[in-house]
N, C-alpha and C positions, 0 to 999 in steps of 0.2 A: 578363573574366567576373566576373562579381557574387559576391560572397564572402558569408557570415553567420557572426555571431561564435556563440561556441558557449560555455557555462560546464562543466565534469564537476565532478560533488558527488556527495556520497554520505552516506546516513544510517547506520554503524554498516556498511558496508560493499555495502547500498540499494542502488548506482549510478545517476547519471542521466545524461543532457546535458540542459543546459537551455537555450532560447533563447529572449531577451527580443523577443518581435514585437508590441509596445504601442505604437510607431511604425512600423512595418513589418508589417504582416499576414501569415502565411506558413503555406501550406496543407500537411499533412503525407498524405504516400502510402503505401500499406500496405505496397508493397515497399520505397520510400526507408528504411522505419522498423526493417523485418529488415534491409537490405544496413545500413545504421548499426550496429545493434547488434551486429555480428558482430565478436567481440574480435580475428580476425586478419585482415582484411579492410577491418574500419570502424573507428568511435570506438572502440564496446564501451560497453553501455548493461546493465542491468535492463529501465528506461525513460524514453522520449523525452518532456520536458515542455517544453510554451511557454506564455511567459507574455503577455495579451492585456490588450487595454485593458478597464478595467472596463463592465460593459455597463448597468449600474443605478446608482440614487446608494447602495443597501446595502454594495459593495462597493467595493474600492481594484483587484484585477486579475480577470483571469479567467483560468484553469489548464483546460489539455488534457493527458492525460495517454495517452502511447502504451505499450505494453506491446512487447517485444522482438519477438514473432511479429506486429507493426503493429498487432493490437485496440486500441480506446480504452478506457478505463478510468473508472469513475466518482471512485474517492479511491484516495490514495497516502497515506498519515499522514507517511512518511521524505520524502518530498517536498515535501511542505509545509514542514515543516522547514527544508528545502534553499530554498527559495522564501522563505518568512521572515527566513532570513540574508542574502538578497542586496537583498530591501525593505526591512526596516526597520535604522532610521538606528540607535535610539536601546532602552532597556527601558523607554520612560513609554507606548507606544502597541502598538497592536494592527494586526494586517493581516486585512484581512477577504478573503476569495478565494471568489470564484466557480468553482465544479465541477458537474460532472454530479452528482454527489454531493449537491449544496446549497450554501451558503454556512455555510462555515469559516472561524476565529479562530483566527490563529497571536500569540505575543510569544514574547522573549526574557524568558530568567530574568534577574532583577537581580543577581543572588549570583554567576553565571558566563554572560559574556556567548557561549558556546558551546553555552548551553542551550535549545534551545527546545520552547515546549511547542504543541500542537492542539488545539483541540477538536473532536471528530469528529463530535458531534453524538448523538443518540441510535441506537442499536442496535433491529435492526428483528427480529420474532424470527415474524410470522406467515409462511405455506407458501407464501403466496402474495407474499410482498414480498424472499423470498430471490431470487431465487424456485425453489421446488420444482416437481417436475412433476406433482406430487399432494397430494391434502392428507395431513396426519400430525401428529405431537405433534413438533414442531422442538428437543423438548428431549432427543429419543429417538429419533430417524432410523432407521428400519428399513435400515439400510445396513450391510454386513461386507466384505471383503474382506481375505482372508491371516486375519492373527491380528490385526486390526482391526475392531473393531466398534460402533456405538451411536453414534455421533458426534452433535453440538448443531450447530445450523446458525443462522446468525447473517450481518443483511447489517449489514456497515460501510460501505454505499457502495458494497461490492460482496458477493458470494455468498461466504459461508466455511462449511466443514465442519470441524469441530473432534474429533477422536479424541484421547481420553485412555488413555496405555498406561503401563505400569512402566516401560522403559526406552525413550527415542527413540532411541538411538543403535541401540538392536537393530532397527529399523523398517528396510526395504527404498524408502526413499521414493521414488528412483529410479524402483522399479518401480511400487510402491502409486501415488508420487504421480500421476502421468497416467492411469494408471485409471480412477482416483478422479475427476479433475478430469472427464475426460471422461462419466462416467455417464450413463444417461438420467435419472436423476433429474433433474440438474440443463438445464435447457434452456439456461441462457447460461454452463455449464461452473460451475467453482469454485474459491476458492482451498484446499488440503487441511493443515492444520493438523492436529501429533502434539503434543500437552502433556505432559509429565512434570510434578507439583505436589510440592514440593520442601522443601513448608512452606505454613501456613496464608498468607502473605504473598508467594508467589514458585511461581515455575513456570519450567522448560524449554522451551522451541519450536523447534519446527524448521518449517517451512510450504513446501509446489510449491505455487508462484504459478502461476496463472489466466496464461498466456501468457506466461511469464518462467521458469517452473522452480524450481529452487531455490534458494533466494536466500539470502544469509547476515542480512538481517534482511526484517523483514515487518511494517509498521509496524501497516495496518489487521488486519493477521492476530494480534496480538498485541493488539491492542483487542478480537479477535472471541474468543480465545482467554480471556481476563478476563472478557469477558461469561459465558463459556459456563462456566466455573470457578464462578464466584460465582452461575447460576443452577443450579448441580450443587450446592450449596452446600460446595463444594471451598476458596472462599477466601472474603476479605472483599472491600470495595470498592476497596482499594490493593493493588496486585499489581506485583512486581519482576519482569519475562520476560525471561531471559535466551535470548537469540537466539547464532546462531553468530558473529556478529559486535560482541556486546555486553550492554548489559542499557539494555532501554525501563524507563522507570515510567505504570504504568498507572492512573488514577483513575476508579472509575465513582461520578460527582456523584450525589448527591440526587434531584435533576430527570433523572433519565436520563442525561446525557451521557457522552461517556467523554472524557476528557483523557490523551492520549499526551505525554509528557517524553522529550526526548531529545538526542541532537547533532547537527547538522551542519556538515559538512566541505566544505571547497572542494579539489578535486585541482589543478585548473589549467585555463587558459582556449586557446582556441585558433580557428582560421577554417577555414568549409572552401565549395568552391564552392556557390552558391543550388541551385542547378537537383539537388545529392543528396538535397533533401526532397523533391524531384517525384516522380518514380515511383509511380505508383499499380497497384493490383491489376491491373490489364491490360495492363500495360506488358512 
């Protein structure tokens, strides 16, 4: 039986598996990608990333990115990450990656070769590019739920709703967060970010990921989360978020961009039969 190697990383406690298919091409199935990520069952994932050959001369690979209930995903910022440690060689060069998202730039930091950083590209903030299911002021979301209210909505690549409260720990996210994700406002769902701002320079996150839950870090949600801060005029353009699993550092450039810093980690490597990516939604 055909085997595939498989990498587990993790951004700040992220989770992935990743598999290099840039010589091998290897089609992923929306039930292969839940029976995987199931921690007592499967690997145990966040989410399912492979990496493909480059399809243009802009870039060096191209990134598909599965979310644990099998959706694909447009960016992962922790993943990128994770994908930048295992390409590049060296700190003089850049990896360029192809996503649904667009094309994204990862390096290593010179200063510690454990750092790297993304750029995510710019932040998209009109009703219809989130996308909402109506129009609105996206800096003011006619949205409440609990003792939740007003949220900024911000696409990084993908859909983010950002609630600013006093205390995140007091949040029911559990409960809020799949509500929320599910809304009708949002037609392709959402990811739901709670910020506590903790100083002009830093902020709290806690984020239910869009098809993953709750995750102890949220790379693009912490991009979306700085955006949404700094057009609240809440912070400045450098923002320190500390995650349950860490602290991103956050830059939003001149030109729009936003540049996420951070770690990644390698867990361990490992094989498991071809034919557990097959499974598809009808199987």
């Amino acid at each position: 039986m055909a085997e595939r190697e498989f990498i587990k990383m993790h951004g700040l406690g992220n989770d992935f598996v990743i598999v290099d298919a840039q010589a091998r091409p290897i089609s992923i199935g929306e039930v292969a990608a839940r029976q995987l990520s199931d921690r007592h069952t499967g690997i145990g994932f966040d989410q399912l990333i492979t990496i493909e050959a480059a399809p243009d001369e802009e870039s060096d690979v191209r990134v598909r990115i599965y979310n644990a209930d099998g959706s694909e995903v447009g960016a992962c910022g922790n993943a990128m990450r994770c994908v930048a440690r295992l390409m590049l060689q060296d700190n003089t060069s850049k990896l360029r990656i192809r996503s649904d998202a667009g094309l994204l730039e990862a390096w290593r930091h010179s200063s510690n070769e454990n750092q790297f950083s993304v750029d995510m590209g710019p932040a998209r903030d009109h009703w219809q590019d989130i996308p909402l299911a109506r129009e609105c002021d996206t800096n003011h979301v006619p949205l409440a739920r609990g003792a939740v209210s007003d949220p900024v909505a911000v696409n990084m690549g993908n859909p983010h709703a950002v609630f600013f409260v006093e205390d995140v720990n007091a949040i029911p996210i559990e409960t809020l967060g799949p509500e929320l994700e599910h809304d009708p406002l949002f037609p392709e769902r959402a990811n739901i970010g709670f910020a506590q701002i903790t100083g002009s320079d830093s902020m709290r996150l806690r984020v239910w990921e869009r098809g993953a839950g709750l995750t102890l870090a949220c790379g693009s949600g912490a991009c979306a989360a700085a955006v949404a801060a700094h057009r609240r005029g809440l912070t400045g353009r450098k923002v320190q978020v500390t995650v349950d699993g860490g602290e991103l550092n956050i830059e939003l450039r001149e030109d729009d961009h936003v540049v996420m810093s951070g770690p990644a980690e390698e867990s361990f490597r490992g094989t498991i039969a071809e034919d557990a990516f097959a499974a598809s939604a009808g199987a």
